[in-house]
C-alpha positions as CSV (number, residue, x, y, z in Angstrom):
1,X,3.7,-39.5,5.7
2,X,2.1,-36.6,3.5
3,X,-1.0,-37.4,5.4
4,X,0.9,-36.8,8.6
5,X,2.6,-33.8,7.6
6,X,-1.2,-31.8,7.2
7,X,-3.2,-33.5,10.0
8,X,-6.3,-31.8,10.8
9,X,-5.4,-28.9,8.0
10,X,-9.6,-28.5,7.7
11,X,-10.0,-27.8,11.3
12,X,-7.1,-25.2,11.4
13,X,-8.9,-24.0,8.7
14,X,-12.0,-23.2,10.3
15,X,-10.2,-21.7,13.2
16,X,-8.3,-19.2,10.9
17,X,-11.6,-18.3,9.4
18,X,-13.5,-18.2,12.6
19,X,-10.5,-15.2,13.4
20,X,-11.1,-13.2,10.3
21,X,-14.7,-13.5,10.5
22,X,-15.0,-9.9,10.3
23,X,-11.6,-8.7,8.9
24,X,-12.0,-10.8,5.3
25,X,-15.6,-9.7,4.6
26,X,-14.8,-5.7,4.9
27,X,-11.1,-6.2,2.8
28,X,-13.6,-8.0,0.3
29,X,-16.8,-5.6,0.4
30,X,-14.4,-2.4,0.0
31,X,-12.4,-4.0,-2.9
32,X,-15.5,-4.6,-4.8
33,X,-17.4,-1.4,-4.1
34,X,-15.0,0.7,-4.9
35,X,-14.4,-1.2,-8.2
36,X,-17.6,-1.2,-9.2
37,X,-18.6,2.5,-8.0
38,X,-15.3,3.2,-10.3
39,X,-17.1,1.3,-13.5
40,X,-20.1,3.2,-13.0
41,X,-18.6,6.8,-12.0
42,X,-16.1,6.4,-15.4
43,X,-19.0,5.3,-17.6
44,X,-21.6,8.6,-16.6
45,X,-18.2,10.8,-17.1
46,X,-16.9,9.6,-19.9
47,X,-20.3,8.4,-22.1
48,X,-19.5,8.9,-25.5
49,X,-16.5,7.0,-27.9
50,X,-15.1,11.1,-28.6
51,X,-15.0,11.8,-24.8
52,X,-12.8,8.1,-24.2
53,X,-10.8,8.9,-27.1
54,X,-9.9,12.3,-26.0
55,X,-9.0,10.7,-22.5
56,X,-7.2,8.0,-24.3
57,X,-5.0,10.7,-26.1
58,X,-3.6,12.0,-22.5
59,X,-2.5,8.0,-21.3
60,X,-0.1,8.3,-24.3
61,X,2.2,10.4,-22.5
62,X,5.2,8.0,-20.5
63,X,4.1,9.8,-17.1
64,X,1.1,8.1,-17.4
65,X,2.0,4.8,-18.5
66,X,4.6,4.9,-15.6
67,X,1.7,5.8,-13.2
68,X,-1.2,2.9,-14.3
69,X,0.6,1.4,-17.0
70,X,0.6,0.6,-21.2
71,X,-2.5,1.5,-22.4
72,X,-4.3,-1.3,-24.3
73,X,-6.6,-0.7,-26.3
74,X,-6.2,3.1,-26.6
75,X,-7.1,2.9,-30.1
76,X,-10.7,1.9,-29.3
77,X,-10.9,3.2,-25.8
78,X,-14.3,0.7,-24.7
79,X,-15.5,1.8,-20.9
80,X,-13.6,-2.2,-20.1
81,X,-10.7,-0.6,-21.8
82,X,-10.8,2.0,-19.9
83,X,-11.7,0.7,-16.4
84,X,-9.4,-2.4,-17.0
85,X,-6.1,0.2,-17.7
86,X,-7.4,3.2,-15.3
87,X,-7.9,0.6,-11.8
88,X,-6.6,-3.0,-12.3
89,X,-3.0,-2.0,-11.6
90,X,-3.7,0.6,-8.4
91,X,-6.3,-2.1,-6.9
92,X,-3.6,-4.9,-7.5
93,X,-1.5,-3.1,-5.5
94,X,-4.5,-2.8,-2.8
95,X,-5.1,-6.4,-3.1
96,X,-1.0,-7.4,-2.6
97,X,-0.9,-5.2,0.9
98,X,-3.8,-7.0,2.1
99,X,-2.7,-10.5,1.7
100,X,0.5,-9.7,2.6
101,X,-0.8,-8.1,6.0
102,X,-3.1,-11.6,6.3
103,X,-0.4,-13.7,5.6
104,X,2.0,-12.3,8.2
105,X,-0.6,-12.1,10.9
106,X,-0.8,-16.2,10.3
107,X,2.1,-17.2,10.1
108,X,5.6,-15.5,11.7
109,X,3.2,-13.3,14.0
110,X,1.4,-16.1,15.2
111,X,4.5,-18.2,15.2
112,X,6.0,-15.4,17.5
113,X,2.9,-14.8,19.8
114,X,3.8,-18.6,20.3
115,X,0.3,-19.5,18.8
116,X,2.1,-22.4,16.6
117,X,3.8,-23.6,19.2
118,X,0.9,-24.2,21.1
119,X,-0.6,-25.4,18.0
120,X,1.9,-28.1,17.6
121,X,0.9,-29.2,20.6
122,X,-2.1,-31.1,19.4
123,X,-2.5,-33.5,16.7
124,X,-1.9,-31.3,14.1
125,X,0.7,-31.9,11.1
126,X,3.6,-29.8,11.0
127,X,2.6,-28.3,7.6
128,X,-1.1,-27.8,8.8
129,X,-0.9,-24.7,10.0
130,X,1.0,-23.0,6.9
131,X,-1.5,-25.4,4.6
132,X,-4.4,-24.1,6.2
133,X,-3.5,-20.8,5.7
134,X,-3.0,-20.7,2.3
135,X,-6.2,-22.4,1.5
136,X,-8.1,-19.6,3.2
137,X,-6.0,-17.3,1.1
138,X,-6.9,-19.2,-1.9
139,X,-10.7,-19.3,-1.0
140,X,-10.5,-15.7,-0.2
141,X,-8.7,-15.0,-3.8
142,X,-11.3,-17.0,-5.1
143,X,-14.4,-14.9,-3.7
144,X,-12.8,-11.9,-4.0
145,X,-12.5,-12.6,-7.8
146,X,-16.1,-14.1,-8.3
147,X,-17.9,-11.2,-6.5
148,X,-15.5,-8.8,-8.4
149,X,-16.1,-10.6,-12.2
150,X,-19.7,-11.0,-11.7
151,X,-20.3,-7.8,-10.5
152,X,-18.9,-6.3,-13.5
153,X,-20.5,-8.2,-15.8
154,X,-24.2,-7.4,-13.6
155,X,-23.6,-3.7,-14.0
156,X,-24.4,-4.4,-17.9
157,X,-22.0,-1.7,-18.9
158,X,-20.8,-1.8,-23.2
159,X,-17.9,-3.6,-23.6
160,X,-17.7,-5.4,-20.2
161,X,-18.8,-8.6,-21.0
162,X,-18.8,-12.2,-18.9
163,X,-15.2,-13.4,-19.7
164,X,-13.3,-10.2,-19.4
165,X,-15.5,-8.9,-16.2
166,X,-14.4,-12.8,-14.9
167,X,-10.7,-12.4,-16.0
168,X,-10.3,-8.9,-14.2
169,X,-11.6,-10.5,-11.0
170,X,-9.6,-13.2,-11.5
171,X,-6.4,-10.9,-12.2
172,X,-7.0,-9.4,-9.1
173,X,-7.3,-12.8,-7.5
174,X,-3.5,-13.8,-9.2
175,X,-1.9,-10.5,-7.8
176,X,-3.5,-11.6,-4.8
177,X,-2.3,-15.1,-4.4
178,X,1.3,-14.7,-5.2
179,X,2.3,-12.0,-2.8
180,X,0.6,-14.2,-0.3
181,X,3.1,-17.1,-1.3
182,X,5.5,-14.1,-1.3
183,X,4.7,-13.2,2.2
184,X,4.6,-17.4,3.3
185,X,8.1,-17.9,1.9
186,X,9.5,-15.2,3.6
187,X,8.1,-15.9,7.1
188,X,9.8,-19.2,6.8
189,X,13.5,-16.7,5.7
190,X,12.8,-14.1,8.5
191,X,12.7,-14.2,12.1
192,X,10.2,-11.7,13.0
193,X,7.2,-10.7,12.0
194,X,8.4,-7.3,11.0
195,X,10.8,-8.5,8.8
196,X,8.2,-10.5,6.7
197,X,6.3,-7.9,6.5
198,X,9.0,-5.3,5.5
199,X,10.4,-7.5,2.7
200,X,7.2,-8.5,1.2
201,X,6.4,-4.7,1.1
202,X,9.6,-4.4,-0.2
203,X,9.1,-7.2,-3.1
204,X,5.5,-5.5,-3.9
205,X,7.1,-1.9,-4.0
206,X,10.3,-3.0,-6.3
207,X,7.3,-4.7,-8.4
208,X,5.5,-1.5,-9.4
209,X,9.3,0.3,-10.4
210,X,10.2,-2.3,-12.5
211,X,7.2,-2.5,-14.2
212,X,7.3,1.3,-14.2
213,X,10.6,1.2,-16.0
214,X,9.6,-1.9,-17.9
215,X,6.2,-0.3,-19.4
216,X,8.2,2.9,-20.2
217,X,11.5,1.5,-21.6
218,X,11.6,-1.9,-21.8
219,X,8.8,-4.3,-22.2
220,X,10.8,-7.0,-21.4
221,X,11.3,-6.0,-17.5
222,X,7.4,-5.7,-16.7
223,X,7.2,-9.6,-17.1
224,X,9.8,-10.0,-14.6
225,X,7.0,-8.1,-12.3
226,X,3.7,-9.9,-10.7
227,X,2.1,-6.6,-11.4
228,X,3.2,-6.5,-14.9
229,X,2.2,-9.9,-15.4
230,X,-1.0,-9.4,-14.3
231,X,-1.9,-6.6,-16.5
232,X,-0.4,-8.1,-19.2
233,X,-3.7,-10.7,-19.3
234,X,-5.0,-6.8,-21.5
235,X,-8.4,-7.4,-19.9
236,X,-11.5,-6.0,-21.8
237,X,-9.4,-5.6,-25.3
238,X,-8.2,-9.2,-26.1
239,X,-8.2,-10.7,-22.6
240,X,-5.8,-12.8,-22.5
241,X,-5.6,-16.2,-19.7
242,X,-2.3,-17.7,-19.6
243,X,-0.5,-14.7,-18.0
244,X,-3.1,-15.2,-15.4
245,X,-1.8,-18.7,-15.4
246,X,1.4,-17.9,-15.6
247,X,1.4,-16.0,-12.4
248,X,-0.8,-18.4,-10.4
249,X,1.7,-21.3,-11.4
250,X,4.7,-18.7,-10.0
251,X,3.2,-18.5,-7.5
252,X,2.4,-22.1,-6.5
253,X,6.1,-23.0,-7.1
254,X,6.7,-20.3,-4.3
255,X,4.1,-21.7,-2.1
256,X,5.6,-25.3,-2.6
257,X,9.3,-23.7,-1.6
258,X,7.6,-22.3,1.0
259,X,6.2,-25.6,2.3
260,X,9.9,-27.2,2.4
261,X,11.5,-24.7,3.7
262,X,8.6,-24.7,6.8
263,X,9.3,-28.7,7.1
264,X,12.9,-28.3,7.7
265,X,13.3,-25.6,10.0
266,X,12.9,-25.1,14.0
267,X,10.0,-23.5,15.5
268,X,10.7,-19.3,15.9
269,X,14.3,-20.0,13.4
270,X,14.5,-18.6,10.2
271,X,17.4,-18.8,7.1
272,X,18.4,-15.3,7.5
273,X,18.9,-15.3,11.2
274,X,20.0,-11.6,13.0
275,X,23.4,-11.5,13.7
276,X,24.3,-11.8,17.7
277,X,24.0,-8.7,19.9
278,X,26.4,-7.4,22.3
279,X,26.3,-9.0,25.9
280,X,25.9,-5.5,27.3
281,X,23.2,-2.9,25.8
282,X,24.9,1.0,24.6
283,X,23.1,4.2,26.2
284,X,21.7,4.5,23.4
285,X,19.5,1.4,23.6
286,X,19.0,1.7,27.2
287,X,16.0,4.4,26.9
288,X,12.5,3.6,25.1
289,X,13.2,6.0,22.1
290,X,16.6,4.2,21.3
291,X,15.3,1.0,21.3
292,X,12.6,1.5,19.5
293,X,14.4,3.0,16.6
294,X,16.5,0.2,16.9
295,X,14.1,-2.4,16.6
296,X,12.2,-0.2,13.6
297,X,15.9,0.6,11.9
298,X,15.6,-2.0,9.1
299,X,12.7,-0.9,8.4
300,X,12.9,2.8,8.3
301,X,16.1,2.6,6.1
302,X,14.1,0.0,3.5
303,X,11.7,2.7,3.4
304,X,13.8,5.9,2.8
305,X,15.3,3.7,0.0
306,X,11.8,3.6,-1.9
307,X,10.7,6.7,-1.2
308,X,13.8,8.5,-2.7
309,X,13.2,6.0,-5.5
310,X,9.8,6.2,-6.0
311,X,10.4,10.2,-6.6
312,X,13.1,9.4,-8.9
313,X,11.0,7.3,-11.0
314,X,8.4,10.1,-11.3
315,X,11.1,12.8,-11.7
316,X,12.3,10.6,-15.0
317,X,9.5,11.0,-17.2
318,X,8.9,15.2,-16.7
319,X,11.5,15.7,-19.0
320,X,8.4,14.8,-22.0
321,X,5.7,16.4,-20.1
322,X,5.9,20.0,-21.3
323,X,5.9,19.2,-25.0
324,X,3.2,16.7,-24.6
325,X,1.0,19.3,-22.9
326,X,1.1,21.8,-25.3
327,X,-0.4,19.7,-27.9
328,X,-3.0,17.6,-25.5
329,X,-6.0,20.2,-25.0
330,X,-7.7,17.6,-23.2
331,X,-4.9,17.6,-20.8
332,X,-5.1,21.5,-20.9
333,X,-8.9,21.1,-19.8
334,X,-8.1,18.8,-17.0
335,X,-5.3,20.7,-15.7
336,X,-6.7,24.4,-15.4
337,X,-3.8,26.5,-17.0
338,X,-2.7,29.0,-14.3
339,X,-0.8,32.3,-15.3
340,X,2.8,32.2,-14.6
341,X,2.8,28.4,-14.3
342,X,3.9,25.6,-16.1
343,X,1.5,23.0,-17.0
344,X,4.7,20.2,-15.8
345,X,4.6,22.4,-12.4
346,X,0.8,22.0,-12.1
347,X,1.1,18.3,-13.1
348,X,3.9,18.0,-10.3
349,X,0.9,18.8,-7.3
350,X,-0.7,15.7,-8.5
351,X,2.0,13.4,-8.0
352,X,2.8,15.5,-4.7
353,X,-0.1,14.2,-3.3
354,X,0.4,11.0,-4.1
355,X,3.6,10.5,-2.6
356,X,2.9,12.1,0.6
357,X,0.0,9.7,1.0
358,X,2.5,6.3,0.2
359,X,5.2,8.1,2.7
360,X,2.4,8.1,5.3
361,X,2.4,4.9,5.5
362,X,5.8,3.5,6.9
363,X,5.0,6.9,9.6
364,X,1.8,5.1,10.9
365,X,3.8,1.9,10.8
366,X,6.0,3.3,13.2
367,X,3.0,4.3,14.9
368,X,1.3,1.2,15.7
369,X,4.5,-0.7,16.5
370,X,3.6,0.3,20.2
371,X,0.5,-1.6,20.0
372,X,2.3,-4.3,18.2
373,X,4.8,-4.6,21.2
374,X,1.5,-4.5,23.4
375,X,-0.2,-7.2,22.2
376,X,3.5,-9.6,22.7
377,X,3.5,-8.8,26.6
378,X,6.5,-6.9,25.9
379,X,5.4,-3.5,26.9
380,X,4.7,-4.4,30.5
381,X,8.3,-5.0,30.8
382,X,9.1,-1.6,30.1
383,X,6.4,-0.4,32.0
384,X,7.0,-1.8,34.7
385,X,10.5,-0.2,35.6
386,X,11.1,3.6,35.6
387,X,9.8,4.4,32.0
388,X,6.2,6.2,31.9
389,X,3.7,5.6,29.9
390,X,4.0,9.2,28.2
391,X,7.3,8.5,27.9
392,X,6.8,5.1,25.6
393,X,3.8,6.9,23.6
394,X,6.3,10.2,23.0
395,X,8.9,7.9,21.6
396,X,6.7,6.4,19.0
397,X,5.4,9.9,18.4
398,X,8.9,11.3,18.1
399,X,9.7,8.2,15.6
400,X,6.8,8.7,13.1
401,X,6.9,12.4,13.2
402,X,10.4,11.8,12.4
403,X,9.9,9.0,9.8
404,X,6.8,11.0,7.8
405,X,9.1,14.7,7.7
406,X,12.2,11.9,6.4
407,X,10.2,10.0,3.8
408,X,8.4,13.0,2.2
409,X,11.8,14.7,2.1
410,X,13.2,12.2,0.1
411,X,10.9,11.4,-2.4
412,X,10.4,15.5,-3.1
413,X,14.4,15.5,-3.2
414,X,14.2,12.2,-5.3
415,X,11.6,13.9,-8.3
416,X,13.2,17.3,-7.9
417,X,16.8,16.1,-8.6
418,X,15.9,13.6,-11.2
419,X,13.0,15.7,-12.8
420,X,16.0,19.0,-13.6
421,X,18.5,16.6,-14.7
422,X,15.5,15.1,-17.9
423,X,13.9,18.7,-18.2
424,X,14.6,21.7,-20.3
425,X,13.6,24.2,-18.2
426,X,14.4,23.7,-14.6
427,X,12.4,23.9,-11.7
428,X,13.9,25.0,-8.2
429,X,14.3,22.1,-6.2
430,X,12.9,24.4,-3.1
431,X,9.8,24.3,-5.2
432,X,9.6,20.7,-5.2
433,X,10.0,20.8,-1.5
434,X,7.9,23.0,-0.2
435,X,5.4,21.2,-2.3
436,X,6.0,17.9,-0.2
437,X,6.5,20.0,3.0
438,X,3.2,21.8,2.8
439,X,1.5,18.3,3.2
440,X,3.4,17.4,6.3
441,X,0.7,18.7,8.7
442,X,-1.9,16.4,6.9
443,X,0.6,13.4,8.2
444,X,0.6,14.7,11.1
445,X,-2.8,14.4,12.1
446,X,-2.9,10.9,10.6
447,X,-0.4,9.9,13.1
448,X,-2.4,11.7,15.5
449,X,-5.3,9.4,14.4
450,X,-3.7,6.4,14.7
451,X,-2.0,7.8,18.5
452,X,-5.9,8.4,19.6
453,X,-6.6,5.0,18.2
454,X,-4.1,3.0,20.5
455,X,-4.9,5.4,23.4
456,X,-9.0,5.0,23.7
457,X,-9.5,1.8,21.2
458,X,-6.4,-0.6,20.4
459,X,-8.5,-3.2,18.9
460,X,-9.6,-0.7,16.1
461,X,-6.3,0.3,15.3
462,X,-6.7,-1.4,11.7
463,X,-9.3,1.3,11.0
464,X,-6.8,4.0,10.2
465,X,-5.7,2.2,7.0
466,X,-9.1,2.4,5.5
467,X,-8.8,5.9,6.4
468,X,-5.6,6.0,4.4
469,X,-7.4,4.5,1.1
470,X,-10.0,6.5,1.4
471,X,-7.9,9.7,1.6
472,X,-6.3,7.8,-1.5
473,X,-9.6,7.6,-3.2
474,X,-10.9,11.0,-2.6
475,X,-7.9,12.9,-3.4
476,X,-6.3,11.3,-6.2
477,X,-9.2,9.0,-7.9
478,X,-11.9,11.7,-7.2
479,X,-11.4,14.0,-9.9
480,X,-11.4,11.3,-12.3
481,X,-15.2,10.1,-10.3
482,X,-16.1,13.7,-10.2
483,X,-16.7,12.5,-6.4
484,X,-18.4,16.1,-4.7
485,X,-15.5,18.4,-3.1
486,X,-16.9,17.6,0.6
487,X,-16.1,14.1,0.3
488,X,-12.0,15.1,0.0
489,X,-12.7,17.4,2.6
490,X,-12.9,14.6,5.2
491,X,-9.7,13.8,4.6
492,X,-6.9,16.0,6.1
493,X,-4.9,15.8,2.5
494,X,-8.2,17.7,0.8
495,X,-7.3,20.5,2.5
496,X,-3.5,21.4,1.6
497,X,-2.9,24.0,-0.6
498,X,-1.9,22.6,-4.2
499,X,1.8,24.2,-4.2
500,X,3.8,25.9,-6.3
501,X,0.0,25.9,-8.4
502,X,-1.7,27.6,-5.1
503,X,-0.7,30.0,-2.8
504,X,0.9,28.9,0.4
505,X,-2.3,29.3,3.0
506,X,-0.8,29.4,6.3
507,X,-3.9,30.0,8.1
508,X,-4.9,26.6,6.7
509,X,-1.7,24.8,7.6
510,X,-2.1,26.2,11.1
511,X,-5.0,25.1,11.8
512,X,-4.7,21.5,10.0
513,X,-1.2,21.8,13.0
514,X,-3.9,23.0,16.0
515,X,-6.1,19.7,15.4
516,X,-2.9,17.3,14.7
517,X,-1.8,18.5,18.4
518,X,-5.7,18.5,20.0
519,X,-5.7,14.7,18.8
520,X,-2.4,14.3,19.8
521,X,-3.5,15.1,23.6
522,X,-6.6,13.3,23.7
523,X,-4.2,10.3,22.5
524,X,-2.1,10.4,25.3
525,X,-4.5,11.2,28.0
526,X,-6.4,7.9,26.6
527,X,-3.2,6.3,26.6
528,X,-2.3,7.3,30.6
529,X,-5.7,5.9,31.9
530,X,-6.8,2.8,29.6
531,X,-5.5,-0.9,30.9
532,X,-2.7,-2.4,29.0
533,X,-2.9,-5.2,27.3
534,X,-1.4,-7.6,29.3
């Protein structure tokens, strides 16, 4: 009967791999190059014990430790030390997006697209499909830690030696693996694609604040997280295995749920079904922007959620900034002291830039939902009655525009609010909003991006998320790198003006505006004359 149950797994297999011949390789090749660029670039700045120690000194402070997490090892701050407590947790948050992204494509969008269906067809076992999935997730897990261990341990770098370069691969690997059984168990829960994909996010999201609050207030809570299990394993100081093993048995009794839960339930069901519509749709559904914000509302409100209290979470630890500060000079040197600043209002840019970068996401998200509907026949249907194509395009352009001004709004009310209530001296909350504002033209053109890139290339759509990371990795990580200024000049968020530290450069925002709009143009006139996907 088991037998039955995973018929012809190994050829499903092969299929799924024969899909992501191309899309596996780069998630892998970028993951490691950037990790080991990252080990090289933190060894040449930082190349004596004095200059890790005097680093070391500044991850002390609870911002920090909210931000990448407890610091082991800080006593004898090693290059592993460092690397292990600088990277492991933002690229374990890398990895969990891109298995939960793989996951969902295999199994509730494919399940929608009516791929499984077809699939079931054939001689196939009615667990095959799900099984074969996560054993390319597992082999993928598997390289990606290899590559990512052994590397490390190649570059020969003090301190990183074979079983802690193997056990941060392998860390990565774990983080990897159980937001995939994450993602599996909830395409068998939701109904849509969207939803899996949403409450996975959601899971790896409420992950990093608890471990946040966990790391800064209570140990206890971080083991509650994947994330905080993960980088609990203290790789490169005593490197230790079973919370590796604890989170890759998690995660297998997840997968196993998952497995049952896919053997009782009908084809395109899930266990948390939508409620019934109405027999008759309101005006308000009855025009491409309403129901598009209808079908997105979930969504949207799950995000605006996060983002108020993802700036909340950063707004609680300011209160310990200041005086921390003043006796850190090494913070002083990193943080160029500006007259008639303080150093928590110069520390405040940093963390601006990183939330407007996370709030860009759920904005391109609404973006690409139009090619999403595309590529489910759905958006012929609307075509083909008295809705225009600039029409459709405007409404998801009106939604994201919407979504990005929404999100960064929140999260700069979210630290504002919280960060006065914990801090001596208060700051205007206008200054913490024009600080988030300024960087709404920056979103702008990476909606434009992704506009252009379902107007002229739909099947490259995918590219503007690496786009995204790198922007991450320039702007945030490239200080730490000491990457050259040009390369955080390609990206549109290497060009805003570092408020309330910098003066407000209009001419700059302007301009940033002019090419959001130019892109904008040449998305829709791409849009108008391409074929649709049909």
């Amino acid at each position: 009967m088991t037998n039955h149950l995973f018929h012809n797994t190994w050829k499903l297999t092969g299929f799924i791999l024969r899909r992501d011949r191309i899309r596996i390789p780069i998630w892998i090749i970028s993951l490691c190059a950037v990790t080991l660029l990252t080990a090289i670039s933190l060894t040449d700045l930082y190349p004596t014990a004095q200059d890790r120690q005097g680093i070391a000194e500044t991850m002390l402070n609870p911002a920090m430790t909210a931000m990448v997490g407890p610091g082991y090892g800080l006593e004898n701050y090693t290059p592993g030390a460092m690397m292990a407590h600088q990277m492991l947790l933002f690229t374990a948050l890398v990895v969990g997006i891109m298995f939960i992204l793989l996951v969902a494509r295999h199994t509730r969008a494919d399940e929608e697209d009516g791929r499984i269906e077809m699939i079931r067809s054939l001689p196939t076992g009615r667990l095959a499909h799900l099984h074969a999935t996560i054993l390319v997730m597992l082999g993928t897990n598997v390289a990606l830690a290899l590559i990512t261990g052994f590397g490390l341990y190649a570059l020969g770098i003090e301190s990183m030696d074979l079983e802690g370069s193997l056990i941060y691969g392998v860390a990565l690997g774990a983080a990897g693996f159980i937001f995939a059984a994450i993602t599996a168990l909830f395409a068998q829960l939701s109904e849509n694609s969207r939803n899996t994909i949403g409450f996975s996010l959601a899971i790896l999201g409420f992950s990093y604040l608890l471990r946040a609050i966990g790391d800064v207030g209570n140990e206890t809570l971080s083991w509650f997280s994947p994330l905080g299990m993960v980088i609990g394993a203290e790789v490169y100081v005593h490197n230790y295995w079973w919370p590796i093993l604890l989170t890759l048995g998690i995660a297998m009794v997840i997968v196993i749920l998952a497995y049952y839960l896919n053997a009782i339930r009908d084809l395109d069901a899930g266990f948390l079904p939508s409620k019934p519509g109405r027999k008759h749709a309101s005006i308000y559904l009855q025009s491409p922007l309403g129901l598009s914000l209808r079908l997105q509302r979930t969504g949207i409100m799950s995000w605006a959620i996060g983002m108020f209290i993802l700036g909340a979470s950063y707004g609680s630890v300011l209160g310990d900034l200041e005086s921390f500060f003043a006796d850190n000079e090494m913070m002083k040197d990193m943080l160029t002291v500006v007259e008639g600043f303080s150093l928590t209002e110069q520390f405040i840019t940093m963390i601006m830039s990183i939330m407007a970068m996370i709030c860009t996401i759920p904005a391109l998200m609404a973006m690409l939902k139009l090619i999403g509907e595309e590529r489910k026949n759905r958006t012929e249907h609307l075509l083909g009655r008295a809705v225009s194509r600039a029409r459709l395009m405007g409404s998801s352009l009106f939604i994201s525009l919407a979504v990005s001004f929404v999100m960064v709004s929140l999260a700069a009310i979210g630290l504002g609010t919280v960060g006065n209530a914990v801090m001596a001296d208060s700051i205007s909350l206008s200054t913490f909003y024009s600080a988030a504002m300024a960087y709404w033209p920056a979103m702008w053109i990476m909606t434009a991006i992704a506009l252009l890139l379902v107007g002229i290339a739909p099947r490259l759509t995918g590219l503007i998320w690496l786009y995204l990371l790198y922007s991450f990795v320039v702007v945030y990580i490239g200080g730490i790198l000491q990457l050259p200024e040009w390369m955080s000049k390609l990206s549109p968020y290497g060009h805003i003006p570092r408020l309330p530290v910098e003066d407000m450069d209009i001419m700059k925002l302007f301009t940033l505006t002019i090419i959001a709009i130019v892109i904008t143009v040449a998305g829709f006139s791409g849009y108008r004359q391409r074929d649709i996907q049909g």
